[in-house]
SEFIMI-180236 format. One line per 8 residues: number of its first residue (from 1); their letters; for each residue x, y, z of C-alpha. Coordinates in steps of 0.05 Angstrom, whole numbers, plus 32768, in hexadecimal, padded with zeros to 4 digits. Example, Ala and Ser with C-alpha at 12.3 -4.5 7.8 and 13.67 -1.06 7.14 Angstrom:
BEGIN
1) AS) 80F6 7FA6 809C; 8111 7FEB 808F
! end
This chain:
BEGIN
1) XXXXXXXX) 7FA9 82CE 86B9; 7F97 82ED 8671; 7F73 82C5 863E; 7F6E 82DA 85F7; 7F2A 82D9 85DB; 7F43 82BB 8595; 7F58 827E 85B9; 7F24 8255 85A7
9) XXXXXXXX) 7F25 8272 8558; 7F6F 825B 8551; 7F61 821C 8572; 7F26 8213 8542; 7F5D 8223 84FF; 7F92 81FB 8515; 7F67 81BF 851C; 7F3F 81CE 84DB
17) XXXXXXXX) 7F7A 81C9 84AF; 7F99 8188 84D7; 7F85 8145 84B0; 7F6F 810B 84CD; 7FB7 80DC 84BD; 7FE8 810A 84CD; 7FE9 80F6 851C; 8020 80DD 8548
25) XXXXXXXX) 8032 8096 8552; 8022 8056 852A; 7FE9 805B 84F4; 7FAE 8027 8513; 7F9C 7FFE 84D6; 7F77 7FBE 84D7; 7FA3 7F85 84E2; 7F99 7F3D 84BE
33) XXXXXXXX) 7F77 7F07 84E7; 7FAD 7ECE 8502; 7F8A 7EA0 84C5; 7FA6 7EC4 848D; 7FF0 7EB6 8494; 801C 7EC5 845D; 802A 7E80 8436; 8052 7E6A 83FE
41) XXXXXXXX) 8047 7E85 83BB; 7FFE 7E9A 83BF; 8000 7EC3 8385; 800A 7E80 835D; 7FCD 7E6D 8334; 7FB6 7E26 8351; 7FA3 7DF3 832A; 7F58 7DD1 832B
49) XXXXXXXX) 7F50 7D8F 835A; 7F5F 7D53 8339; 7F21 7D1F 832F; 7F26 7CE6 835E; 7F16 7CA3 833D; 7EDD 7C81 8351; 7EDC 7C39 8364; 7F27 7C30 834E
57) XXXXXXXX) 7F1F 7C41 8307; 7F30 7C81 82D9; 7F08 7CA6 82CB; 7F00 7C94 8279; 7EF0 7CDC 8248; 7EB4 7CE5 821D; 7EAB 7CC8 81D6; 7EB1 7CF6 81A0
65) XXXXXXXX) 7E73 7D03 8177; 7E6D 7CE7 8133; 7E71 7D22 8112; 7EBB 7D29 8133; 7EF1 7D2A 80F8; 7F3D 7D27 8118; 7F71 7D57 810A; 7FAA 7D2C 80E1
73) XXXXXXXX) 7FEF 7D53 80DF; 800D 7D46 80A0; 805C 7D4D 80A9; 8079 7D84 8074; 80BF 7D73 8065; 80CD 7DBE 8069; 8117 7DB8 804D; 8100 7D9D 8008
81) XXXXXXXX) 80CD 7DD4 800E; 80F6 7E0A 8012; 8127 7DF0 7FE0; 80F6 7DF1 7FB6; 80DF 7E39 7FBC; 8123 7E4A 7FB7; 8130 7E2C 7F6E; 80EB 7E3B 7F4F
89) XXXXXXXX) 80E5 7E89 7F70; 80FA 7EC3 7F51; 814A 7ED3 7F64; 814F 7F1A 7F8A; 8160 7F59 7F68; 81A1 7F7E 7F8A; 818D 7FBB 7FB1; 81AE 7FFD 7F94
97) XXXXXXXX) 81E4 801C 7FC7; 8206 805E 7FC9; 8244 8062 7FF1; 8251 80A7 8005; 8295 80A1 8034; 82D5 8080 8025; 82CE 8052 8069; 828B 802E 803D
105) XXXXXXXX) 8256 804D 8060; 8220 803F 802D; 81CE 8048 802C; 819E 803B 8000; 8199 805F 7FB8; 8155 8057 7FAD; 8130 8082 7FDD; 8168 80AE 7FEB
113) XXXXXXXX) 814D 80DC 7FB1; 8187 80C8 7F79; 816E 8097 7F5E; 8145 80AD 7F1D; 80FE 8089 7F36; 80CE 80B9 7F2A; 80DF 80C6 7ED9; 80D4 8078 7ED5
121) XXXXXXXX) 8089 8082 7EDF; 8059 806B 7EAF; 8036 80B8 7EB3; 8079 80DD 7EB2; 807B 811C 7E82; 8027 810D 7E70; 7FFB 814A 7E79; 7FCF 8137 7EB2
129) XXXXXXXX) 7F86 812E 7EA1; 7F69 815F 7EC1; 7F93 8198 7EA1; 7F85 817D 7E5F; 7F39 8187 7E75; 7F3C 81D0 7E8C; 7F67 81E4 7E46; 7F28 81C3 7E1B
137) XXXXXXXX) 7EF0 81E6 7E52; 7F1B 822D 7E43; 7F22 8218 7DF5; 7EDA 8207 7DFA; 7ECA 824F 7E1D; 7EFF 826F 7DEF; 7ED0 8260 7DB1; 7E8E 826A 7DD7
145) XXXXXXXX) 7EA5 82A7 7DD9; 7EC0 82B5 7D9E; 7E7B 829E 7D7C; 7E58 82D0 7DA6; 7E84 830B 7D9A; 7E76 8300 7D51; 7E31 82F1 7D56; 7E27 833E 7D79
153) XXXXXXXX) 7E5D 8355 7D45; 7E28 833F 7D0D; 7DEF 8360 7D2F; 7E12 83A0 7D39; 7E28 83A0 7CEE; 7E7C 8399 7CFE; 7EAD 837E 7CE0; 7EE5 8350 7CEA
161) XXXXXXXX) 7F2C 835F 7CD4; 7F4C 831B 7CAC; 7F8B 8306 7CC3; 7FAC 831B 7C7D; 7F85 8369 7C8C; 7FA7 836B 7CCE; 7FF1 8358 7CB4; 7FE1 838B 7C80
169) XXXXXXXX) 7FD3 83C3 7CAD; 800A 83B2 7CE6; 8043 83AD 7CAC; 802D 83F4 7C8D; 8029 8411 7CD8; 8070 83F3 7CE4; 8088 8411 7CB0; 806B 8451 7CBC
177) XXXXXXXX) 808F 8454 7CFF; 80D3 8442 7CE0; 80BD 8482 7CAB; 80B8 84B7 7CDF; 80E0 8495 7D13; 8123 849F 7CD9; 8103 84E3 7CDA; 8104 84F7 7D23
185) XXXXXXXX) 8148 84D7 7D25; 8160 8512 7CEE; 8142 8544 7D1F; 817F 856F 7D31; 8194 8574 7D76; 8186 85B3 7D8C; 8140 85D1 7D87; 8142 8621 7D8E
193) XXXXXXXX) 8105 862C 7D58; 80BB 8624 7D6F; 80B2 85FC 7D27; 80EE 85CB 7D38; 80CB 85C0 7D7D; 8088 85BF 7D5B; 80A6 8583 7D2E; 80C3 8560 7D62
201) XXXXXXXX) 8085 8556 7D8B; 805A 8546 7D4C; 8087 8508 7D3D; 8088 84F6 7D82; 803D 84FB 7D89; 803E 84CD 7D44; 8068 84A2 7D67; 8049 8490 7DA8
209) XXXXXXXX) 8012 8487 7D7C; 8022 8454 7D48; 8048 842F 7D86; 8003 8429 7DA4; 7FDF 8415 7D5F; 8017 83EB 7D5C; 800F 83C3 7DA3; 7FCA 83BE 7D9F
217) XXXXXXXX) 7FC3 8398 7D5B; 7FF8 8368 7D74; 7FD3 835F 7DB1; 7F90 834E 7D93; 7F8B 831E 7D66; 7F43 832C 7D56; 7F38 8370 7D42; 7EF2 8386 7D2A
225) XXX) 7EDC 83D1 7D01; 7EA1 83E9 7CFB; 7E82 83F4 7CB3
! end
């Protein structure tokens, strides 16, 4: 009869793999000894022995120690308590209600977001401190600089334009652009000579420029020259 040589090896896998429980037939576990029946309620907590008297008589408790002051219960009479609170406390204030459907469905106004709470704030509308602290610090910085602009203005021997000097000078250029602006509106239209071309880009050129002059002096309040 042929045997296959990898009988043993399979025999080996399949019994590898098999675990101990899984086996035909009623698992043996260890059964109870006959004393410990099942009985009545033995999950209920028992109570401790009661003390048997001795000779006949009960068993009398200890004597508190002098130091021993009783709890006395005063009664409250708690109606005339609380009719009191009632008449001397504050009445309550009606909530605020916002009813939104014609069936009454209502909620409450307040933190729904339309009632007008925040503007009722003791800050509301103040500048908060600690802007009011950075505008002084860049005030502060503002003239510090300032100060030492002029201070290397002095040493360098320049001079600072007065506020009157600068209106002065940005009225007269203002009205030097209205001058030749008039004029390069009378320019004619069509420019077939090389002097009407000529003109035309001169009072442009004059143009741009005074625009410049112009932007720059509004720009800078400060303006120093040297002497």
């Amino acid at each position: 009869r042929y045997i296959s040589k990898v009988r043993e090896l399979v025999k080996h896998e399949a019994e590898k793999n098999k675990s101990q429980w899984k086996t035909m037939g009623p698992a043996k576990v260890t059964v109870p000894p006959p004393r410990d029946f099942l009985q009545k309620r033995p999950k209920e907590p028992k109570l401790a022995p009661k003390k048997k008297e001795q000779d006949g008589k009960r068993l009398l408790p200890l004597l508190p120690p002098r130091t021993y002051h009783p709890v006395i219960h005063i009664k409250k009479n708690f109606i005339n308590k609380n009719a009191v609170a009632v008449i001397t406390g504050e009445p309550k204030k009606p909530r605020h209600f916002c009813v939104d459907t014609r069936h009454g469905d209502k909620y409450l106004l307040e933190p729904s977001g339309l009632f007008p709470k925040y503007i009722k704030k003791k800050n509301y509308g103040v500048v908060p401190k600690c802007v009011t602290r950075r505008r002084e610090e860049m005030k502060r910085e503002e003239e510090e600089y300032q100060a030492s602009v002029l201070e290397q203005l002095k040493k360098k021997a320049m001079k600072a334009l007065s506020e009157e000097e600068r209106t002065n000078i940005l009225k007269a250029l203002k009205k030097k652009w209205e001058e030749i602006n008039r004029a390069y509106q009378c320019l004619p239209v069509v420019t077939d000579t090389m002097y009407k071309r000529m003109h035309k880009e001169e009072l442009e050129l004059e143009l741009k420029q005074l625009e410049h002059d112009i932007a720059a002096i509004e720009k800078h309040k400060t303006i120093y020259i040297a002497d």
